[in-house]
C-alpha positions as CSV (number, residue, x, y, z in Angstrom):
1,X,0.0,0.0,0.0
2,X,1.6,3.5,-1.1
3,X,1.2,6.9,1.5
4,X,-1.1,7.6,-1.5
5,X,-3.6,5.2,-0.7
6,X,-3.2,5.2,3.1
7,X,-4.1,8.8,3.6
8,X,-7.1,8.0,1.3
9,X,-8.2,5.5,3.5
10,X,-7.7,6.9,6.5
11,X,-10.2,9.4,5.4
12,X,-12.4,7.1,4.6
13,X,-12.4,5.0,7.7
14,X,-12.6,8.6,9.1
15,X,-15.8,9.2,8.1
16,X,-17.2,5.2,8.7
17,X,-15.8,5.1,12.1
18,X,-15.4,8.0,13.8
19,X,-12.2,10.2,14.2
20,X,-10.8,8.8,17.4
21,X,-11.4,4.9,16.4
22,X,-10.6,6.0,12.6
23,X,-7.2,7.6,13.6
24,X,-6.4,4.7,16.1
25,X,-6.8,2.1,13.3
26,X,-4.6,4.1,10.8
27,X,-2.0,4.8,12.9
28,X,-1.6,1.0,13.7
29,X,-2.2,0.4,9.9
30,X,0.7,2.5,9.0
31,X,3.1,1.0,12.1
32,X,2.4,-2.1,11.0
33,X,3.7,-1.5,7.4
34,X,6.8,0.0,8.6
35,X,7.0,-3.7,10.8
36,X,6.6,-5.4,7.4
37,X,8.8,-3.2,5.4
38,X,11.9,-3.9,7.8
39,X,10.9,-7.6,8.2
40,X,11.0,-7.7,4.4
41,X,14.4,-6.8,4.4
42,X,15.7,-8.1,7.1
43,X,14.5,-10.8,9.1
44,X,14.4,-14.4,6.9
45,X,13.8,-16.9,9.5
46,X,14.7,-20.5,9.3
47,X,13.4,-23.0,6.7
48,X,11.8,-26.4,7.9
49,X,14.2,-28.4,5.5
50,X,17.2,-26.9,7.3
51,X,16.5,-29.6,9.7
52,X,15.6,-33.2,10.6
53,X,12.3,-34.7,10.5
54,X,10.1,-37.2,9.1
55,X,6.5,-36.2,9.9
56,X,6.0,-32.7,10.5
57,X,2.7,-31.4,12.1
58,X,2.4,-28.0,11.3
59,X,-0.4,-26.1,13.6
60,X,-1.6,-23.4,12.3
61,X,-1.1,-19.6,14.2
62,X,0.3,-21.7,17.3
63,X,2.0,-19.3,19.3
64,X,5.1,-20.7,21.7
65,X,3.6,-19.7,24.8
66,X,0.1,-21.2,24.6
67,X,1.6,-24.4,23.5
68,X,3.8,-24.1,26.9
69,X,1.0,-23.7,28.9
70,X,-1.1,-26.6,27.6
71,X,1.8,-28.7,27.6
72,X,2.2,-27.5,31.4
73,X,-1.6,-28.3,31.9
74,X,-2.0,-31.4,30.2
75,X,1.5,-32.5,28.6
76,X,3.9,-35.5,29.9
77,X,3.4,-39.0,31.1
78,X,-0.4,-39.6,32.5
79,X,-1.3,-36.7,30.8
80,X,-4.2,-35.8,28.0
81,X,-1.0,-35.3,25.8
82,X,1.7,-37.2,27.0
83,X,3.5,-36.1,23.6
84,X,3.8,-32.7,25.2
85,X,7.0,-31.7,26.8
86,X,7.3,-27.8,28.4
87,X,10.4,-27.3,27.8
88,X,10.5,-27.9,24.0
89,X,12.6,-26.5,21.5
90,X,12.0,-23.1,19.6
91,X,12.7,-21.5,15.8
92,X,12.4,-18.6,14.0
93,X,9.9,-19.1,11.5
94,X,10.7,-18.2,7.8
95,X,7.2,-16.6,7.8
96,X,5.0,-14.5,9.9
97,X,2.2,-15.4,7.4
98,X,0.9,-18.8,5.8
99,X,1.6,-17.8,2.2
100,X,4.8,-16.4,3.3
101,X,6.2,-19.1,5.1
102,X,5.2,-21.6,2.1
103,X,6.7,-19.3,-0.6
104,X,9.8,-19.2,1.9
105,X,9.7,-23.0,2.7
106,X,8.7,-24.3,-0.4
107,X,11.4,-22.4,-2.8
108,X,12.7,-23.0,-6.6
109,X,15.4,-24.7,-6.4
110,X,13.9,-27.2,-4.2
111,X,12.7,-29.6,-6.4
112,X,14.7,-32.5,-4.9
113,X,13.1,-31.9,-1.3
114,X,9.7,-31.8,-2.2
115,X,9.7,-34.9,-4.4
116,X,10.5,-36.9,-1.6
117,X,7.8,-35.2,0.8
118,X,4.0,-35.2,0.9
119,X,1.7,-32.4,2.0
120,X,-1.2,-33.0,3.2
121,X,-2.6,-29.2,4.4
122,X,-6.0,-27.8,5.5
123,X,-4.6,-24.4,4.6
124,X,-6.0,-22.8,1.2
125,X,-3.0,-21.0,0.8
126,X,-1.5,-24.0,-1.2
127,X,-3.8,-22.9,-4.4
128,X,-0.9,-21.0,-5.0
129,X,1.9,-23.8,-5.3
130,X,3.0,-26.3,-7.4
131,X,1.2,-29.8,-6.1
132,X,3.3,-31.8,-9.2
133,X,6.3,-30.8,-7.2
134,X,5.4,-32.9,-4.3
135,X,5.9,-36.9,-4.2
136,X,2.0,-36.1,-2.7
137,X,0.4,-33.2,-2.1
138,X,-3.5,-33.2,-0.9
139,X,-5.1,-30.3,-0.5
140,X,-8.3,-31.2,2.1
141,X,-9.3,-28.0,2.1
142,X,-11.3,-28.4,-1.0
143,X,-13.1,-31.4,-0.1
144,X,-13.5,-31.0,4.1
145,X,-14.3,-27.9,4.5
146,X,-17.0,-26.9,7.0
147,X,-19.3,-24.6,6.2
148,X,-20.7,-24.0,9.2
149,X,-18.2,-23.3,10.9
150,X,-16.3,-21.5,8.6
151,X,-13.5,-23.0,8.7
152,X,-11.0,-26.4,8.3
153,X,-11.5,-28.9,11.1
154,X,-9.0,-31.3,12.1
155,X,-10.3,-34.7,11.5
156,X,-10.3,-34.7,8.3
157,X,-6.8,-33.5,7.5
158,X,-6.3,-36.4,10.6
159,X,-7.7,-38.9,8.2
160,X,-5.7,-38.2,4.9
161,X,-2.4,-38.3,7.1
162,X,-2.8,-41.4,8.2
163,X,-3.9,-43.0,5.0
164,X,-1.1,-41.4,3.3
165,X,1.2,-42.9,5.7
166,X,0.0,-46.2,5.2
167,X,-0.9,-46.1,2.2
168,X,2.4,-44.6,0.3
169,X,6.5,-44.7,1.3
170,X,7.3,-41.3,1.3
171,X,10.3,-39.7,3.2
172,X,9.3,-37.3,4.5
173,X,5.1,-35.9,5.4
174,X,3.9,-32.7,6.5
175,X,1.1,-32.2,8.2
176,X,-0.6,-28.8,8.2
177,X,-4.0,-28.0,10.5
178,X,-5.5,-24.9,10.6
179,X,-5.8,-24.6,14.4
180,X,-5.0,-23.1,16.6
181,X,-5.7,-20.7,13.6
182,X,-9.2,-18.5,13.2
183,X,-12.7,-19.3,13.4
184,X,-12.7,-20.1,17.1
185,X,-15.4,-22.8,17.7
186,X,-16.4,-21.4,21.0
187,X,-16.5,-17.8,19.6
188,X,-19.0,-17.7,17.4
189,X,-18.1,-14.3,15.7
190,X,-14.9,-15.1,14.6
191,X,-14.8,-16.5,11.2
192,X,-13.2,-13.0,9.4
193,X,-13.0,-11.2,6.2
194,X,-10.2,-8.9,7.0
195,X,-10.0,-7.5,3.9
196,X,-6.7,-5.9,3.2
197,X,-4.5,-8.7,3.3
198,X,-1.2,-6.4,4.1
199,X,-2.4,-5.5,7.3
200,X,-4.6,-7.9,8.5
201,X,-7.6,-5.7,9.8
202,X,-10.8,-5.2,7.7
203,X,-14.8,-6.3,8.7
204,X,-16.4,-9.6,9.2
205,X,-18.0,-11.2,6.4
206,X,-21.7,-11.7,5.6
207,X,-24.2,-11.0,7.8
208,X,-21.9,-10.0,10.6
209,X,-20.9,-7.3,8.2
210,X,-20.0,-4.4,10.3
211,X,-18.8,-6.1,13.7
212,X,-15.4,-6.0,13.2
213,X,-12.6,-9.0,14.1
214,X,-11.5,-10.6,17.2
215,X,-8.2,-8.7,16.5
216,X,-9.6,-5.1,16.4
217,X,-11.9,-5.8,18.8
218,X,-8.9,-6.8,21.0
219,X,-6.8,-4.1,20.2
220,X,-9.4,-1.7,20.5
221,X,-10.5,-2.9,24.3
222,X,-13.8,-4.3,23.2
223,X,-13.1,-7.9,24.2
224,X,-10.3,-8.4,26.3
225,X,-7.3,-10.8,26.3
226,X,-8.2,-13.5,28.5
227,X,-11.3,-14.1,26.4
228,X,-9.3,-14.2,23.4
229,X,-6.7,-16.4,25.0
230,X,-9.7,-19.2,26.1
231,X,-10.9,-19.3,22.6
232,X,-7.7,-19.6,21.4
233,X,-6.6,-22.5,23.8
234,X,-9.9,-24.1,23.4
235,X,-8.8,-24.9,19.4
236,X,-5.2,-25.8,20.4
237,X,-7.0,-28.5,22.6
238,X,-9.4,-29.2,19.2
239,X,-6.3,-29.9,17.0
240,X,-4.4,-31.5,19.9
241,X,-6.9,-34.2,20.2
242,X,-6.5,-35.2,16.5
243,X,-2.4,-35.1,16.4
244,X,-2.6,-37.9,19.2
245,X,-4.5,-39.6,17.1
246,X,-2.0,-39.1,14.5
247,X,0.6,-40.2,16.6
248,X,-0.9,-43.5,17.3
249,X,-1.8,-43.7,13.7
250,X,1.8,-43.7,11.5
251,X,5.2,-44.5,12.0
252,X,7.9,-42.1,12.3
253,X,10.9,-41.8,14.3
254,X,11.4,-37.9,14.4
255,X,8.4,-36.5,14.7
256,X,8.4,-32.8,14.9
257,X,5.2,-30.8,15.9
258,X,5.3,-26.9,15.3
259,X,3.9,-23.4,13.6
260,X,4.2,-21.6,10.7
261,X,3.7,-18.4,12.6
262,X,2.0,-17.5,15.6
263,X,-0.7,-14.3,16.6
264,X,0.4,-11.1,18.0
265,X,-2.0,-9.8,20.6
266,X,-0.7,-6.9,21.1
267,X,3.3,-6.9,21.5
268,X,4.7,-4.5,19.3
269,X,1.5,-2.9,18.8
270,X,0.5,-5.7,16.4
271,X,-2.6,-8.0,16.4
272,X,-3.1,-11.4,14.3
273,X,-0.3,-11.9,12.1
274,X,0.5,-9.8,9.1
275,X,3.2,-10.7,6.8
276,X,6.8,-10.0,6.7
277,X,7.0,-8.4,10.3
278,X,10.1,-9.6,12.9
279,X,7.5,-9.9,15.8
280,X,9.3,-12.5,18.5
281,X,5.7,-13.6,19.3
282,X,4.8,-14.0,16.0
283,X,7.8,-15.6,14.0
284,X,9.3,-17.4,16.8
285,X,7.2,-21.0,16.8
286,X,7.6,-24.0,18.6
287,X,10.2,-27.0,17.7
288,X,8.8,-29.9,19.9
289,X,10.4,-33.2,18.9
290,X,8.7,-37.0,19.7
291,X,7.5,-40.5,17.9
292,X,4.7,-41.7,16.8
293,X,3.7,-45.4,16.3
294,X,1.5,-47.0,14.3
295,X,-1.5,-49.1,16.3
296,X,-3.9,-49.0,13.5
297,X,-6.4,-48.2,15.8
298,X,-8.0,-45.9,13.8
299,X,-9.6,-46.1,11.0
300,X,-9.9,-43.4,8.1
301,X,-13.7,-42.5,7.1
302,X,-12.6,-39.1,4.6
303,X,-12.1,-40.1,1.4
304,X,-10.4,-38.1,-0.9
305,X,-12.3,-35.6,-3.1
306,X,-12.3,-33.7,-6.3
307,X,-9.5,-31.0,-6.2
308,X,-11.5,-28.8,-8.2
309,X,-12.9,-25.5,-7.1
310,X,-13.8,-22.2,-8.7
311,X,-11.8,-19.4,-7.7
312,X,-14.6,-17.5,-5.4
313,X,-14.8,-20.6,-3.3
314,X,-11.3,-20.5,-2.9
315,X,-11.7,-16.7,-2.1
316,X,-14.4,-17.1,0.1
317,X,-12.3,-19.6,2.5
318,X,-9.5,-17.6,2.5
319,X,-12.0,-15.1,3.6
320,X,-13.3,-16.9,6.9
321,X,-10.0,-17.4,7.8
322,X,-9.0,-14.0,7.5
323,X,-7.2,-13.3,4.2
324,X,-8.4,-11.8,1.0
């Protein structure tokens, strides 16, 4: 966005919302592209092939310190996730958004990685890449989306996993969920249309047109933190449940479970997770490192479906998750 078109809007949004909450919102607007303008040049992260792993679960906006305080909670031996150690490893993302860290992780000149790995990914960001370049790539997100909700739920992208485990040899699988990601299942409002995709901040879509997101309502005091933070553990907990399931569901020696990027909620004076910018909370992700083993106790039930979609549908679930 050029100084052109941010003073235009911030007259617009001037007259929609009100000079204090209209200058509020620009100011942030304009911070936050000076965050991605520095983290553009600046601040590359770490790719996911620069180290070792065979199945790599990939959860969606999971920020370091709410997968701490699960794993506190719940994590260890006799626990809901024994999986879960506190004291896990961390990394510098090579993205602070999904398209970002794919275009980053998935590079040319990486042909001979991604023909031996298969992606299976709930994220619909992965219109945008090459699937031939993958010994697999299955994009459930066209077939297992809930419309209801708004959003990707685990137990589908669960179920392709472990069939592409069993079913194929491939070296190396990574598994990418959309939680802890946006729509909340317990907040009913937060399925988002942000609408400029730079920033991250826009309105809700349909008919909560108007009601702006959980991240501007956050920053702007209209729901607080702690709400946010219960949501936001409650779909960590959702996606949890399904990667023990995964675990007891393929074979893998170094398993590695981690983020593409986190949320800010408020450090730096940035909310959600635009791309490009060095936040610690947003690019630094977690690096936890187990096994999984293969029980065959469960037992598959989505079936693969046509990977065809017309370009609004795809829109549309970008949309609810908060991208345009």
């Amino acid at each position: 966005m050029s100084f052109t078109d941010w003073l235009r809007e911030t007259g617009e949004r001037l007259r929609a919302d009100g000079v204090r909450r209209g200058t509020v919102t620009s100011a942030n607007e304009l911070w936050v592209g000076a965050l991605r303008r520095i983290g553009r040049t600046f601040d590359l992260g770490e790719r996911v092939y620069e180290r070792d792993w065979d199945v790599l679960i990939v959860l969606d906006a999971c920020r370091v310190d709410l997968l701490q305080e699960v794993a506190r909670a719940a994590g260890g031996p006799g626990g809901t996730y024994p999986f879960l150690t506190p004291g896990f490893e961390t990394f510098k993302s090579a993205g602070s958004q999904s398209a970002e860290w794919m275009n980053r992780n998935f590079v040319r000149g990486s042909d001979a990685e991604l023909a031996e790995t298969a992606y299976v990914t709930g994220n619909p960001f992965s219109r945008d890449l090459d699937g031939s370049a993958f010994a697999h790539f299955d994009e459930v997100w066209r077939y297992g989306w809930d419309d209801e909700l708004g959003g990707m739920p685990p137990r589908p992208i669960t179920d392709r996993a472990v069939a592409a485990g069993r079913e194929h040899d491939f070296d190396r699988l990574i598994v990418h969920y959309m939680q802890p990601h946006v729509p909340f299942r317990s907040m009913e409002d937060s399925a988002v249309d942000w609408g400029d995709p730079e920033t991250g901040f826009g309105r809700l879509r349909g008919e909560r047109a108007g009601r702006t997101s959980v991240w501007n309502r956050l920053r702007e005091g209209r729901i607080d933190r702690e709400t946010v933070w219960a949501a936001y553990r409650d779909n960590l907990e959702w996606v949890l449940d399904n990667v023990a399931v995964l675990l007891a569901n393929v074979d893998a020696d170094r398993v590695v479970v981690t983020a593409d990027h986190g949320n800010g909620l408020g450090e730096w004076w940035c909310y959600g997770h635009p791309d490009h910018v060095p936040v610690p909370a947003i690019r630094r992700v977690p690096w936890l490192e187990t096994t999984a083993e293969d029980t065959g106790e469960h037992e598959p039930t989505t079936e693969r479906g046509p990977d065809g979609l017309a370009d609004e549908t795809v829109d549309s679930r970008l949309d609810a998750l908060g991208y345009k």
